[in-house]
N, C-alpha and C positions, 0 to 999 in steps of 0.2 A: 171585344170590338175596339178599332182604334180610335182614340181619343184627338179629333183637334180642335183648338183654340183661335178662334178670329178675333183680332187685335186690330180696329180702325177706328176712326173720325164718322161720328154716327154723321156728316155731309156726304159720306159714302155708301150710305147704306142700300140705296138700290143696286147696287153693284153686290154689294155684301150679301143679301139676300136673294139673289140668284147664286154667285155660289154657293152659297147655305144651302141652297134647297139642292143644287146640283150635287154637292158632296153628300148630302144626304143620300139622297136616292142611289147612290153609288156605294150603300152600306158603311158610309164612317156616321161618327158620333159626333154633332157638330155642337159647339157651347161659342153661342154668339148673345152679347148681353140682353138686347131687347126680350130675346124667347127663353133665355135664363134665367138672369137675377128679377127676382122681385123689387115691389116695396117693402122700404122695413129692413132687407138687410143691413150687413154690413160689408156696402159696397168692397173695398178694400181688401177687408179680410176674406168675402168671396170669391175674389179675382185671384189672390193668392192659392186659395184652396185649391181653384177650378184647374189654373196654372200648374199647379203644382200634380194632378192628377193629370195631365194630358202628356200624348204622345210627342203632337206636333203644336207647336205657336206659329200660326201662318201671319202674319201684320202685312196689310194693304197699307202699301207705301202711296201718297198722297201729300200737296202740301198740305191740306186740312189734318192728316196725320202727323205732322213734324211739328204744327203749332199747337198737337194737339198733347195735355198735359198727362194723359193714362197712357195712348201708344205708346211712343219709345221712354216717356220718363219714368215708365211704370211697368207694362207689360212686357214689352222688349226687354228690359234691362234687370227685371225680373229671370225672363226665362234665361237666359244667358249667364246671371248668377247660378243660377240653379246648375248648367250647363257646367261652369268654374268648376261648383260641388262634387261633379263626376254625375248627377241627373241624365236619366236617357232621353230628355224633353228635348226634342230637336227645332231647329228653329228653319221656317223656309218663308222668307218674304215673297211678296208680290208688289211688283212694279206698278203700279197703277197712271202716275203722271208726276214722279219724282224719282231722283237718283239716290237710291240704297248708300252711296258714300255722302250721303249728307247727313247719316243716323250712325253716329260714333260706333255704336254698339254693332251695326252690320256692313262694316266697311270691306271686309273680308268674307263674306257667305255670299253662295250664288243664289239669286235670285229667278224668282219664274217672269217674264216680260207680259203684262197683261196690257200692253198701253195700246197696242191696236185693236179697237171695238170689232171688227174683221175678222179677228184672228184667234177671239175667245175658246174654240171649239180645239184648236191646238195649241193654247195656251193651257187650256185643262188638262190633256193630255199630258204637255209633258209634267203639268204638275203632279197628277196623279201616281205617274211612272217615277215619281220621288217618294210616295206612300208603297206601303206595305200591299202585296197583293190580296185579294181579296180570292174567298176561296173557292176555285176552278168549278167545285163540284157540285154547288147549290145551284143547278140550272134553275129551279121555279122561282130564284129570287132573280135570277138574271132575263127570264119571261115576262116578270113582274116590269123590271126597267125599262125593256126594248118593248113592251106593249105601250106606254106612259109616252112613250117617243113618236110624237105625229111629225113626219117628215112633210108627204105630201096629203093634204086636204086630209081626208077621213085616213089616210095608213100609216099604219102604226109600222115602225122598223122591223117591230119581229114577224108583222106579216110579210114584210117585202121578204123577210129571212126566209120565212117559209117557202115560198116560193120560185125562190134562187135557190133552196137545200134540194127539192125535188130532180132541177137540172142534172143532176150527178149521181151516180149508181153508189157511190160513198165520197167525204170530204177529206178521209186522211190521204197525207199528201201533195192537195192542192194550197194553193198561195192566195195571197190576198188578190190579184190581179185576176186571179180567174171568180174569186167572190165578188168583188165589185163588176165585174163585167157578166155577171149572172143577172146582178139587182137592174142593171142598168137598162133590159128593154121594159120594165117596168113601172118608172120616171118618167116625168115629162121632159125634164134638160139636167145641163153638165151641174145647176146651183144644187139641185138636188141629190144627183148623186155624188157631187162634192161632200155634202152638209153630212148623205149617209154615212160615207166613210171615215168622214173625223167622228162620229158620233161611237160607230163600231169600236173606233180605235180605241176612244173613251172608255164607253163597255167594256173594253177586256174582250171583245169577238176579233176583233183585232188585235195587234202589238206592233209595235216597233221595234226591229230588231236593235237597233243601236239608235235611240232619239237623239242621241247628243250631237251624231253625224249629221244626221237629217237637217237636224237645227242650224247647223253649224253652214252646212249649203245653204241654206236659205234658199230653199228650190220651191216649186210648186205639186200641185194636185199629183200630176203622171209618172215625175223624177221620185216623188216620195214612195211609189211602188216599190222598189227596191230595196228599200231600209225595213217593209211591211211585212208580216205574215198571219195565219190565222192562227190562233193562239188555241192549245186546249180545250178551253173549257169552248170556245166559239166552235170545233170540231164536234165537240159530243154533242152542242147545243144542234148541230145542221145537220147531224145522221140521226137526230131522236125526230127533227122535224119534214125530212123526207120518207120517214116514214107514216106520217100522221096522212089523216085522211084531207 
């Protein structure tokens, strides 16, 4: 399982802990300190060890994290030694409401933009699409995700699934524009079926074929068709579900 590391200013921590839980649920292994360290250890040498085992060190960039004396005087500059050593510990900031060139150590890494509250849901995205993919073939762990997922009122995402897989005699083939316009007579309006599709993309039912383009236009909901498709494992997921009763 992949291992990562949240590095912030506990002033951030409601933020922190929606991604905590969101990376969770999206099968990583997340070591965030509050649900980590105890009392009693030894604070330091725990954050070293934890560091030292993980994949990724993600640090929510914050002024409350630049004044803050473990983010980058400790955690960052940690993983980055480590990184010096030949370490596979990869380091991916998050923009939260500060600029990455203000933290000596990450003046040169690309960062994920998290600073519009709006735009969370493809902020995750493409963070995600920076992690390791997660494996295509465990649909009941991916049932597990998109049931947990209430879009509208009482429906869960994998029931709208459901019911957009039946539309179609099989899904190999079709594109993302023909999935979201299956889910769409079963919404109330465009916020929802907005909300679905970054959600999908999230999950892995979706993909972006090239996020970096997508990003790069800075386009909306209908232009970001283009750059979309249905990904594998969201294929096997929509022909196991159109056949269910």
């Amino acid at each position: 399982m992949i291992t990562i590391f949240l590095s912030y200013a506990h002033e951030d921590k409601e933020f922190v802990n929606k991604l905590s839980s969101d990376l969770t649920s999206l099968g990583y292994a997340v070591i965030q300190d509050t649900k980590t360290f105890r009392p009693g250890f030894d604070i330091d040498g725990t954050i070293r060890n934890h560091i030292e085992r993980s994949d990724f060190v993600i640090p929510v960039l914050t002024t409350n994290a630049l004044n803050s004396p473990w983010v980058t005087g400790v955690e960052v500059r940690l993983a980055r030694h480590l990184q010096s050593q030949g370490r596979a510990v990869r380091v991916i900031p998050i923009l939260l409401s500060t600029s990455p060139g203000q933290v000596n150590q990450l003046q040169k890494v690309n960062y994920v933009d998290f600073t519009d509250p709006e735009g969370y849901a493809l902020a995750l995205a493409q963070l995600v699409a920076e992690l390791p993919h997660r494996d295509y073939d465990e649909l009941y762990n991916l049932r597990q995700e998109l049931e947990s997922l209430i879009i509208e009122e009482e429906k869960s995402l994998l029931a709208l699934l459901k019911k957009a897989a039946k539309k179609k005699g099989s899904w190999d083939g079709y594109n993302a524009e023909d999935l979201v316009n299956a889910i769409d007579p079963f919404l109330r309006d465009y916020d929802d079926l907005d909300t679905a599709y970054w959600w999908l993309i999230v999950y892995g039912v979706l993909r972006f074929r090239d996020i970096d383009d997508w990003w790069e236009d800075d386009e909306y909901y209908e232009d970001s068709m283009q750059f979309a498709e249905i990904a594998p494992r969201g294929i096997a997921l929509l022909n196991e579900l159109r056949t269910e009763p």
